[in-house]
N, C-alpha and C positions, 0 to 999 in steps of 0.2 A: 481537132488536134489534141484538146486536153481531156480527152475519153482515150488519146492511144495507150494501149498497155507498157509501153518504156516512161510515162508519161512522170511525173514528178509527185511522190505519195506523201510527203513531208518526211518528218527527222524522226523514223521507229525507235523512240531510244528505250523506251516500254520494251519491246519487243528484243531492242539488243540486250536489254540487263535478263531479258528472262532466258537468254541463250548462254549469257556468262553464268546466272546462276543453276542452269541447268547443267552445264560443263562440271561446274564446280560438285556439285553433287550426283553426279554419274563418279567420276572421281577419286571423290572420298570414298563411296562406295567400292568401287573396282579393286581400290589398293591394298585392302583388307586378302582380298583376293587372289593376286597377283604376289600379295608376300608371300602368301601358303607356297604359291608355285615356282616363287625363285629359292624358296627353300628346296625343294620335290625336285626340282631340274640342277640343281646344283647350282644357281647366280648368287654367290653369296660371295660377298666382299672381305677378304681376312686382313687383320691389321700387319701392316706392313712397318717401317722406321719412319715413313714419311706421312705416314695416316695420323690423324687426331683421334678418331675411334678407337678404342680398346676391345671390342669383341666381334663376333663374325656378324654380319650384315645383310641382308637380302638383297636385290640390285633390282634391275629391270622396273623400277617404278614407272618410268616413262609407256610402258604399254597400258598402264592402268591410264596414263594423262590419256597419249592416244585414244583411248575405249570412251573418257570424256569429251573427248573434240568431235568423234564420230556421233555421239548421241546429240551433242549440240548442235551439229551442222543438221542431224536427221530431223532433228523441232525445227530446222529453222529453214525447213526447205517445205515444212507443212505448217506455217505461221501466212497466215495474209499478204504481209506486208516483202517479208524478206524474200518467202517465196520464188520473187519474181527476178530478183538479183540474182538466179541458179539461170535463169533464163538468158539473161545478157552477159554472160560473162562464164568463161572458163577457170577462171582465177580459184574459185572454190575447189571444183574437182578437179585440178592440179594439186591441191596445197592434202588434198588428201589420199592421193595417190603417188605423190612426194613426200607425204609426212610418213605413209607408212612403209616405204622403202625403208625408209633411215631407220627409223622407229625398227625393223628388220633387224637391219645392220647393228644400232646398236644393242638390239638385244643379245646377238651373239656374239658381240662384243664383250658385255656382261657377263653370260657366261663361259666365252673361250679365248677371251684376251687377244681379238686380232693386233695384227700387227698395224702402223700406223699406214703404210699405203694400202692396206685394204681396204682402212676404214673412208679414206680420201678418197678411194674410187666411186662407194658407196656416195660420198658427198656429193662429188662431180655429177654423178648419176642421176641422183635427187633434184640437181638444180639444171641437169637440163633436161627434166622433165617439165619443169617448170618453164623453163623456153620452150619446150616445143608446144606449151598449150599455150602460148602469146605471153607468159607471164617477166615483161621484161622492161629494163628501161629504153625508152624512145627520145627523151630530151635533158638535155644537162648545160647547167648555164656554167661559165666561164668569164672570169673576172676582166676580161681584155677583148678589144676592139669592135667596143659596141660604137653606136652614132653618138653626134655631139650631143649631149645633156642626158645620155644612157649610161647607165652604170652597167658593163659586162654587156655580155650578148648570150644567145642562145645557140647552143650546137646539135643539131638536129644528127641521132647516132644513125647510122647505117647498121642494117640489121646485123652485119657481124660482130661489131663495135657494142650495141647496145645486149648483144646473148655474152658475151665476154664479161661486160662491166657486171651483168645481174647474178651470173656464175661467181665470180672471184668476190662479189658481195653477201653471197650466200653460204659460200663456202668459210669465209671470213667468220663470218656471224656466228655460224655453227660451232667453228672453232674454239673463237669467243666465250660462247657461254659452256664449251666442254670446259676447258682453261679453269672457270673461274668454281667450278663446282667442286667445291675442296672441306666445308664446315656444314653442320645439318642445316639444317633449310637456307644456305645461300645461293645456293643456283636457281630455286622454285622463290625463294624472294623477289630476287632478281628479274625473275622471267615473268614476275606479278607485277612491279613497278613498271617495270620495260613496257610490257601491254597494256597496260592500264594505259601510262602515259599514249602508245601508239594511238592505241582504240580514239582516246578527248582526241589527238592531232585527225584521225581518220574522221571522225564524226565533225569537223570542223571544215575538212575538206567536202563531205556531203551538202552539208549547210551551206557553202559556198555556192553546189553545184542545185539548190534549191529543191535538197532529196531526190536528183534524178535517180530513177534504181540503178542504173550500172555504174552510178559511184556504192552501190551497196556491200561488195565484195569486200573491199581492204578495212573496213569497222567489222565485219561478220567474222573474219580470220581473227584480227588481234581481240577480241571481244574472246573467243571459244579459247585463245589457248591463257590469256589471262582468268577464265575460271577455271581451265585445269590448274594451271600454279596454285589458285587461291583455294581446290579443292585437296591437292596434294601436298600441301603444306603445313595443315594441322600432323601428318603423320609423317613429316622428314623434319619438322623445327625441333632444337636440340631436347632432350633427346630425342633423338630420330630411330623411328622404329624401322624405315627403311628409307633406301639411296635410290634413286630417280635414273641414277647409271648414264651412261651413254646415250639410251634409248630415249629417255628425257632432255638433256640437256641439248644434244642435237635436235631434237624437236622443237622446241625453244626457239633456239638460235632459227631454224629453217621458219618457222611459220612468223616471226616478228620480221627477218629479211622479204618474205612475201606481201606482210601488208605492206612494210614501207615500200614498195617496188610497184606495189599494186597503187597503193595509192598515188601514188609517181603519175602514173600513165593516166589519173582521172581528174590533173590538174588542167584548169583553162587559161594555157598562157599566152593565147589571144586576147584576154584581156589586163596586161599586163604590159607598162610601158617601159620597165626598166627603171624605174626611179630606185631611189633608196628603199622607201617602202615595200613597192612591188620585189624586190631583191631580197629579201629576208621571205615574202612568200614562194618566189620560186626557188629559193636554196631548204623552204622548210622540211622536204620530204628527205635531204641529206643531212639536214641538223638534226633531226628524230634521229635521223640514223646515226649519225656521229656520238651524238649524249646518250642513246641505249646501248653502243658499243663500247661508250668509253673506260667505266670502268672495267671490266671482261677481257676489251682489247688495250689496255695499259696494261694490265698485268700479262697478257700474253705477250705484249712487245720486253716487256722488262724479263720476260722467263728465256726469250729467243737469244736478248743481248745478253743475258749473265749466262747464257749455257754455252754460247759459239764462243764467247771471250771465253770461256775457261776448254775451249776444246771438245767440248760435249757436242750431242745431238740437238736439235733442238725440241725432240721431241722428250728428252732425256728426262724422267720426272727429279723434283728436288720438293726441298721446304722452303724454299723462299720466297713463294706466292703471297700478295699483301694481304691475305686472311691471314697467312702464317706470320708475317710482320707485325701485325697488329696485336697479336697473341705473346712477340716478344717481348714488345708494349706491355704487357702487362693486360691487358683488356682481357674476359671471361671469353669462350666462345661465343655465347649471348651475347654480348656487347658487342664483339667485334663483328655479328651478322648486322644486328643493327644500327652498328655503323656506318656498315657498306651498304646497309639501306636506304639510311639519309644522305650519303653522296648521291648513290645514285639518284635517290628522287629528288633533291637538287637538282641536278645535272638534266635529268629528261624531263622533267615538268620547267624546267625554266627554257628548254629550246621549244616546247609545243606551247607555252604562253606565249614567247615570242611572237605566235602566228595566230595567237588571237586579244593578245593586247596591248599596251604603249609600248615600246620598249626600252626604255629610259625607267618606264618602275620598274618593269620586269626584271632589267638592271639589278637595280638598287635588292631588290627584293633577293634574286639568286644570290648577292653578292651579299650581303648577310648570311643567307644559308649558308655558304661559302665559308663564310667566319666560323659558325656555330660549329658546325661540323668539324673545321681543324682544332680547333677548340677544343670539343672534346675529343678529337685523336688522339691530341700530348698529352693531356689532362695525368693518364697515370705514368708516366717519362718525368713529368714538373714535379708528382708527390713523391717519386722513388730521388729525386734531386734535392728536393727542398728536407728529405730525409736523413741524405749523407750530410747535408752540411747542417743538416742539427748534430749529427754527432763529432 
C-alpha cells in the first residue's frame, strides 16, 4: 500500500517556493509587456475626481498575473512531487479555466467599462465552473446542538446548499478585493499577504493529512497566485507604472476563495471530537476566510451602508474608501498602503496561527499587533492636535 501512487510523498515545500518563485518572475516579466499593450489597445486608466493618480494609466495588469499562474501551474505539473496532485484532483484545472474567464471579463472591463451586472454574470459564471469541476464546500460546523460535552455540531451540506455557499463566497471575495483596489500597490499587497498567509494555513492542513497528494491542490493555488502579487508589485507600488484593473483584482479574490474551499473539502473531521480545540481546527478554513476578507470586505460593507443611506447605488463609486480615510489622516500614500498591510497581516496570520499554535499567545500576540497598528493609524490626527493647541 505505501508504493501506491495517491500514497503520502511528505511536505514539497522546496518545490512549492519554486512555483511561487517562478509565478513571481514569469510576472514581472509579462508586465513590462502587457503595459505596451494596454497602452496599443486603449486600457488606460484617466484620472477621474475620485482617482488619487494624476496622469493616464495602463490597466489590464491582471493578464500579465494570469500569464504568471499559468507558467507556475505548467512547472508544477512537470515537478516530481506536485505532478501528481494534477492527478487527484480537479481543483487545479478548475481554478485555471475559472481564473481565465474572469481574467476575460475583466479585461474588457479595463478597456470598455462594463456595467456592473455584466461583470457579476462573468463572476457567477467563474464560480460555477468551479462547482461544476467538484470545487466546493461539503461540511460546515455550527455552534448549536451538538452532544453533551461537544462544542457545536457538524452540518453535512446537500449538494445544492454547498454549490450556493461556494458561489456567494466567491463571488464575495472577488468583490472584495475589486473594492479595495484604490492606491498603487494595495490590491497586489493585499492579494500577497492574503496568499501568503493562505498558502502556511494550506501547507499546514497537508501536514495534517501526512503529505497525502490530493491535499496538494489548495497550497499549489494559493502558492502560484501569491507569486504573481509578489511578482506584479515591484511595478504597481507607488509609483505605479501600471493598475492590475479588474482582471487582477478579480483573480485575486477568485483563486484565494478556491484554496480556502479547496482546502475545506481536504479536512479530516473524522478525527475530530468537537472539543474546544478541535473547534478552532474545524472553523480554520472559515477564519482564513474571514481575516483575508476582512479588511477588503469592511470597506465594501461600510461603501454599501454610506451609499444606500445617502440614496445611491451601491455600486455608486465615491472617496470614502479607508485608503481614502487614511489619506484624510494625513498619512502619504506610502504609509497608508503600509498600513493596511500591517492590518491585514495581523488579522490573517494571527487566524492561520490559530490553527497551528497555543491560542492564548497567539492572543496576546495579534492583540499587540492590534495596538501597534491603531497606533500608528492616529499617529498623524494626535500631531495635527497636539499642534492646534500649541498655538
Amino acid at each position: 500500500m505505501d508504493n501506491a501512487p495517491w500514497a503520502p510523498a511528505g511536505l514539497p515545500a522546496r518545490e512549492y517556493l519554486l512555483v511561487m518563485l517562478t509565478a513571481a518572475a514569469a510576472t514581472f516579466l509579462l508586465t513590462g509587456l502587457v503595459r505596451l499593450l494596454a497602452f496599443r489597445v486603449g486600457a488606460v486608466a484617466y484620472p477621474r475626481q475620485r482617482d488619487v493618480h494624476v496622469k493616464p494609466m495602463p490597466r489590464m495588469g491582471g493578464v500579465a498575473m494570469y500569464g504568471g499562474v499559468l507558467v507556475a501551474m505548467f512547472l508544477a505539473a512537470n515537478l516530481p512531487a506536485l505532478s501528481r496532485g494534477f492527478t487527484y484532483s480537479n481543483d487545479i484545472l478548475a481554478v485555471v479555466i475559472a481564473g481565465g474567464l474572469i481574467v476575460l471579463v475583466g479585461a474588457l472591463d479595463d478597456r470598455f467599462e462594463l456595467d456592473s451586472l455584466t461583470k457579476l454574470a462573468g463572476q457567477v459564471t467563474a464560480a460555477g465552473i468551479l462547482v461544476l469541476f467538484g470545487v466546493q464546500w461539503f461540511v460546515f460546523w455550527v455552534p448549536w446542538g451538538g452532544a453533551e460535552g461537544h462544542l457545536g455540531q457538524l452540518m453535512v451540506l446537500g449538494s445544492s446548499q454547498g454549490q450556493l455557499l461556494t458561489v456567494l463566497l466567491v463571488v464575495a471575495m472577488i468583490n472584495a478585493m475589486n473594492f479595495v483596489d484604490g492606491l498603487d500597490g494595495l490590491a497586489s499587497g493585499i492579494g500577497l499577504v492574503s496568499a501568503t498567509a493562505t498558502f502556511v494555513f494550506c501547507l499546514g492542513v497537508l501536514d495534517r493529512q501526512n503529505g497525502d497528494v490530493q491535499a496538494y491542490p489548495p497550497a499549489l493555488i494559493a502558492a502560484a497566485i501569491a507569486g504573481a502579487c509578489l511578482g506584479f508589485l515591484p511595478h504597481n507600488f507607488q509609483p505605479a507604472k501600471i493598475f492590475m484593473g479588474d482582471s487582477g483584482s478579480m483573480l485575486i479574490g477568485l483563486m484565494l476563495a478556491t484554496a480556502s474551499t479547496s482546502a475545506s473539502g481536504r479536512m479530516d473531521y473524522t478525527r475530530l471530537s468537537l472539543n474546544p480545540t478541535d473547534t478552532i481546527a474545524l472553523l480554520s478554513p472559515l477564519l482564513v476566510v474571514a481575516a483575508v476578507l476582512f479588511v477588503p470586505l469592511l470597506d465594501l460593507i461600510m461603501a454599501v451602508v454610506r451609499r444606500t443611506r445617502a440614496g445611491k447605488s451601491p455600486f455608486h463609486a465615491d472617496k470614502m474608501h479607508l485608503h481614502h480615510r487614511l489619506l484624510e489622516i494625513g498619512h502619504s500614500q506610502r504609509r497608508a498602503v503600509l498600513l493596511i498591510y500591517l492590518w491585514a497581516s495581523v488579522i490573517a496570520f494571527g487566524a492561520v496561527s490559530l490553527t497551528l499554535f497555543n491560542a492564548v499567545v497567539v492572543a496576546w500576540v495579534v492583540g499587540l499587533g492590534v495596538l501597534l497598528a491603531a497606533i500608528i493609524s492616529v499617529i498623524p490626527r494626535m500631531r495635527t492636535r497636539a499642534d492646534r493647541e500649541s498655538r
